[in-house]
C-alpha positions as CSV (number, residue, x, y, z in Angstrom):
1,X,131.3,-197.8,105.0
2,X,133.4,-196.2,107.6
3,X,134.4,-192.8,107.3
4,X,137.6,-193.3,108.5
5,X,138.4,-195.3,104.4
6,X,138.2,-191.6,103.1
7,X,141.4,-191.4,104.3
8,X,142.6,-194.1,102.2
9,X,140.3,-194.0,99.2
10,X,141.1,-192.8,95.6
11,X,138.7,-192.5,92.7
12,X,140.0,-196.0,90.8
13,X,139.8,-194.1,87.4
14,X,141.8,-190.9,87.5
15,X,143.2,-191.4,91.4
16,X,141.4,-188.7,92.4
17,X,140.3,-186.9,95.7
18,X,136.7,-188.3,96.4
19,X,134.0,-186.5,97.8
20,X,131.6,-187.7,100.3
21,X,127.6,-187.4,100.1
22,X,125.8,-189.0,103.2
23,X,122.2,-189.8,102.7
24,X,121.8,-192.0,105.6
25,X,124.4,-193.1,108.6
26,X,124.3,-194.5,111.7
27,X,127.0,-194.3,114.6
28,X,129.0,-196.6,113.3
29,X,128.8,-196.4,109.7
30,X,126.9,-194.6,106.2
31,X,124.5,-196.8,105.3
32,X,123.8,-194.8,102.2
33,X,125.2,-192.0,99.5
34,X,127.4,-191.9,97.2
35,X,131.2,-190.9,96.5
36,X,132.4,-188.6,93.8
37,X,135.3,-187.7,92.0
38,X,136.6,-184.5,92.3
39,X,138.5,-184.3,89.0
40,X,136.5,-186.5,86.8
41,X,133.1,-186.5,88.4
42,X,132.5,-190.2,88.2
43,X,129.7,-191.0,91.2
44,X,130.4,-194.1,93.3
45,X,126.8,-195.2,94.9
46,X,127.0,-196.2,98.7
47,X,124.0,-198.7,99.3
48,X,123.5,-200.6,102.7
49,X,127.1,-199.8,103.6
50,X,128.9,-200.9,101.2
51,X,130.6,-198.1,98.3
52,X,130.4,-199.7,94.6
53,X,133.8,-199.0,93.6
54,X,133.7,-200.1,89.8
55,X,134.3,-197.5,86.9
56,X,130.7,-196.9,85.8
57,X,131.2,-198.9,82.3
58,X,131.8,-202.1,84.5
59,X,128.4,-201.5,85.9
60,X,126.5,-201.6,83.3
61,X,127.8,-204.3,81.6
């Protein structure tokens, strides 16, 4: 994932702000971490790049 999508990203439950943890990153992109929501704290795992964006009751479906 870019960095530069935190401009445009939103948490898809609430429309949030989202807040970015970076585990591991390279030059052109984080590889892995995780997004959260900064109103209803709903965590968005980052793995190899890419952020899972679903509400977390999608997931574990």
């Amino acid at each position: 994932m870019r960095r530069a999508l935190m401009d445009i990203l939103c948490c898809p439950v609430c429309k949030g702000d989202l807040v970015l943890n970076v585990e591991e990153e390279n030059v052109n992109e984080i590889l892995e971490g995780e997004l959260l929501c900064s109103l209803c704290e709903v965590r968005y795992p980052i793995h190899e790049g890419i952020p899972n964006l679903l509400p977390q009751t999608s997931r574990t479906k």
